[in-house]
C-alpha positions in Angstrom: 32.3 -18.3 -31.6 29.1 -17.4 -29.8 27.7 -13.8 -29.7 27.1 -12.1 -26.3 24.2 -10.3 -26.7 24.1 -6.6 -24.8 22.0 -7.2 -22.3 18.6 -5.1 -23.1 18.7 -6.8 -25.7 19.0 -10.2 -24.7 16.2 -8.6 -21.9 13.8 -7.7 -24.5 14.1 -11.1 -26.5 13.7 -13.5 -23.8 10.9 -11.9 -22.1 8.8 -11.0 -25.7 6.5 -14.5 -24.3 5.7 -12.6 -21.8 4.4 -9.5 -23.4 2.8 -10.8 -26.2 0.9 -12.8 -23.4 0.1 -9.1 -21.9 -1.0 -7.0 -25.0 -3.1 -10.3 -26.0 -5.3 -10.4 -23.3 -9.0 -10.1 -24.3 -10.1 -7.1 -22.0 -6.8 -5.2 -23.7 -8.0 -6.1 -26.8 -11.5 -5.7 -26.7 -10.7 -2.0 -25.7 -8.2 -1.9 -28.6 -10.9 -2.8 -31.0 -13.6 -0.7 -29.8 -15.6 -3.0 -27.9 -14.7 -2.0 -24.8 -16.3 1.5 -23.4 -16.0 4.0 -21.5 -16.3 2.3 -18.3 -13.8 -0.1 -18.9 -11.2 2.6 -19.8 -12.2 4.2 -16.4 -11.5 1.1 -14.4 -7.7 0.3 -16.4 -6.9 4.0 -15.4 -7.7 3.4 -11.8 -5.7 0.4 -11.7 -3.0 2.3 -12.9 -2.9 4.5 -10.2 -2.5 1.8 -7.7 0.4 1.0 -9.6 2.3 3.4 -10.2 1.3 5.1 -6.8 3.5 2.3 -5.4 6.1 1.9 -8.2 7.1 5.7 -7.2 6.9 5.8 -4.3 9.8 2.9 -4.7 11.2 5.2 -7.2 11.5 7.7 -3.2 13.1 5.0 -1.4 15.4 3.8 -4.4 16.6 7.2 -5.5 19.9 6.7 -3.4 20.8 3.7 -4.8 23.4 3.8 -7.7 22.1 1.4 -9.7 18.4 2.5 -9.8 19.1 6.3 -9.7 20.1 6.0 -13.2 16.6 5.3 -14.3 14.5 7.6 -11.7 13.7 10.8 -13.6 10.8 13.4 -13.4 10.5 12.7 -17.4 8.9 10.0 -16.7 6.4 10.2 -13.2 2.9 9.2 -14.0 1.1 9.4 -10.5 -0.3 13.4 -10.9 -1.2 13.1 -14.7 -2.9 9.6 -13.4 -4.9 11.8 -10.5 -5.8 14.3 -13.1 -7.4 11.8 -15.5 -9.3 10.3 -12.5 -10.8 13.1 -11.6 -11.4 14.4 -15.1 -13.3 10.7 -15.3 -15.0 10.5 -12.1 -15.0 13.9 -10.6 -13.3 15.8 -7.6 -14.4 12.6 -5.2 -12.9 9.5 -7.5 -10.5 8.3 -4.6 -13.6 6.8 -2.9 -14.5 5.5 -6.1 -11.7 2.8 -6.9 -10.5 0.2 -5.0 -7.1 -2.2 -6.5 -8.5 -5.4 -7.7 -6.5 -8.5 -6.4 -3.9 -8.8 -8.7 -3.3 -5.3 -8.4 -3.0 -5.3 -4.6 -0.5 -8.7 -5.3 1.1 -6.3 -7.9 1.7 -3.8 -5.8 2.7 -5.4 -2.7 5.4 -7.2 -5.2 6.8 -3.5 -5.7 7.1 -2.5 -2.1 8.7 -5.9 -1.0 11.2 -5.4 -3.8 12.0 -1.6 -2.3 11.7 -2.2 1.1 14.5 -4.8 0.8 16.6 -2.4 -1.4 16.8 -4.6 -4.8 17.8 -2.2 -7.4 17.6 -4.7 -10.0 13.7 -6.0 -9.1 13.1 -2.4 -8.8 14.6 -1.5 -12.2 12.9 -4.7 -13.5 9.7 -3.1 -12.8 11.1 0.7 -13.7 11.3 -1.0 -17.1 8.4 -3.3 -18.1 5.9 0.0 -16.9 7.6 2.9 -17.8 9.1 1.7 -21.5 5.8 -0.1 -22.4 4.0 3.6 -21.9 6.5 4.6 -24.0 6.0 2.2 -26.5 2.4 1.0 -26.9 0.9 3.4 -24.5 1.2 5.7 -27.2 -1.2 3.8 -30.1 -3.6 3.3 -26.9 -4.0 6.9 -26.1 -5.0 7.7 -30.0 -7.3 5.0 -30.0 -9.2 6.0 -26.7 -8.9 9.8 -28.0 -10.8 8.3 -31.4 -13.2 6.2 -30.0 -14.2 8.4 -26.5 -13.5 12.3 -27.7 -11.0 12.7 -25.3 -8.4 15.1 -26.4 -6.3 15.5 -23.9 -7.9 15.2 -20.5 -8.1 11.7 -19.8 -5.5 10.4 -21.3 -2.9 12.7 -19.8 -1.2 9.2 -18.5 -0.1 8.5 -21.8 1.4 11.9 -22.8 5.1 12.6 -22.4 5.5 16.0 -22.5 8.5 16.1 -21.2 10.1 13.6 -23.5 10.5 15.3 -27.0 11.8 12.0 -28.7 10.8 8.9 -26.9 13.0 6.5 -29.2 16.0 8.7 -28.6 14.8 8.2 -24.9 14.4 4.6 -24.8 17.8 4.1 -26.8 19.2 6.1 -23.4 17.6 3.7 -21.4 18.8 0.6 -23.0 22.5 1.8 -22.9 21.9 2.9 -18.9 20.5 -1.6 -18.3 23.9 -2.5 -20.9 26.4 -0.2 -18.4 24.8 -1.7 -15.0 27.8 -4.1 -13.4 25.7 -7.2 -12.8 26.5 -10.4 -12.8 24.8 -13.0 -14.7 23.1 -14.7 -12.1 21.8 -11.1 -11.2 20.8 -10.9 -14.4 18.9 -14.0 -14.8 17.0 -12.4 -11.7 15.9 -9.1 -13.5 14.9 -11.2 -16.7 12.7 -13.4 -14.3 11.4 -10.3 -12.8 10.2 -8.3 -15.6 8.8 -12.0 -16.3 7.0 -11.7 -12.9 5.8 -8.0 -13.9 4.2 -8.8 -17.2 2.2 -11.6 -15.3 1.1 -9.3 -13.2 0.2 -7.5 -16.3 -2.1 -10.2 -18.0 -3.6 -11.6 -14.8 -4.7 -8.0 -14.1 -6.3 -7.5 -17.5 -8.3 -11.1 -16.9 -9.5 -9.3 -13.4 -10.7 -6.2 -15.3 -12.6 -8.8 -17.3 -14.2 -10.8 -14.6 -15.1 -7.8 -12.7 -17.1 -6.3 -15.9 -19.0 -9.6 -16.2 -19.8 -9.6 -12.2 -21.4 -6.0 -12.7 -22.9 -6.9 -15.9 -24.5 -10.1 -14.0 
């Protein structure tokens, strides 16, 4: 007899490709390593804020929806600890200082399309691969930029929970919340391809970061 597999479960496993394809890019890991610097930090961290300056403002337009409401909480909004770190980075006028790279703008427009027609499960898709990766690995990258740019706190306030006293506790909550969701399995064939879709997004970003460093390096 075959095992059904909960489905966060099942999520995580057949999507692991695509994240290992994310965390292995070289910009990522080059910053990992310590051969990134400061300036390359700076420019992952305004890219971010693109991000997750749409992704809540989907969180606005989705909080009505049963399915997605289960996810959106103020534990884990990253948009004013991301403005915070920008200007702590590049001072009170950053906003004229960043622009999204093209993946990013592609990224983003992916996120509003997904809200604007009312997909809870592409929005949750995306709710996910951000919010639990922050969770997850965003936590060794914060104490390796703290160790290698003498950051304590400011800078890297992206990356600290502080309202989130036990993240695995957390993420265990999270994963029950995908098992309970009523869809059906062609819907969630759909969120599996769309977290898919997200951690593209992901690694084609981080070879943008790259070629725009070599282009100002030139």
């Amino acid at each position: 007899m075959s095992v059904v597999l909960p489905f966060s479960q099942a999520l995580r496993e057949r999507t692991r490709s695509g994240h290992s394809a994310s965390e292995g890019a070289n910009f990522m890991d080059n910053l990992m390593t310590g051969k990134g610097s400061r300036d390359d930090y700076i420019s992952l961290v305004a890219q971010h804020f693109f991000i997750y300056e749409a992704l809540e403002a989907a969180a606005e337009t989705m909080k009505d929806d049963a399915d997605a409401a289960a996810f959106i909480t103020p534990q884990l909004i990253r948009l004013p600890a991301l403005e915070a770190d920008l200007q702590f980075l590049l001072g009170d006028d950053w906003r004229s200082l960043i622009a999204p790279l093209p993946t990013t703008a592609r990224y983003v427009a992916r996120i509003q399309t997904v809200a604007a027609t009312g997909w809870s499960g592409g929005f949750i898709a995306h709710h996910y691969t951000r919010y639990l990766g922050d969770l997850s690995g965003g936590q060794i990258i914060r104490t390796l930029m703290q160790r290698q740019f003498g950051f304590e706190t400011n800078g890297v306030g992206f990356y600290l929970f502080d309202q989130i006293a036990k993240p695995k506790e957390f993420k265990d909550v999270y994963r029950a919340q995908l098992d309970a969701v009523d869809w059906s399995e062609e819907e969630r064939e759909r969120v599996i391809d769309e977290v898919m879709v997200a951690y593209r997004f992901n690694t084609e970003l981080f070879v943008d970061l790259a070629d725009a460093k070599a282009v100002a390096a030139a």
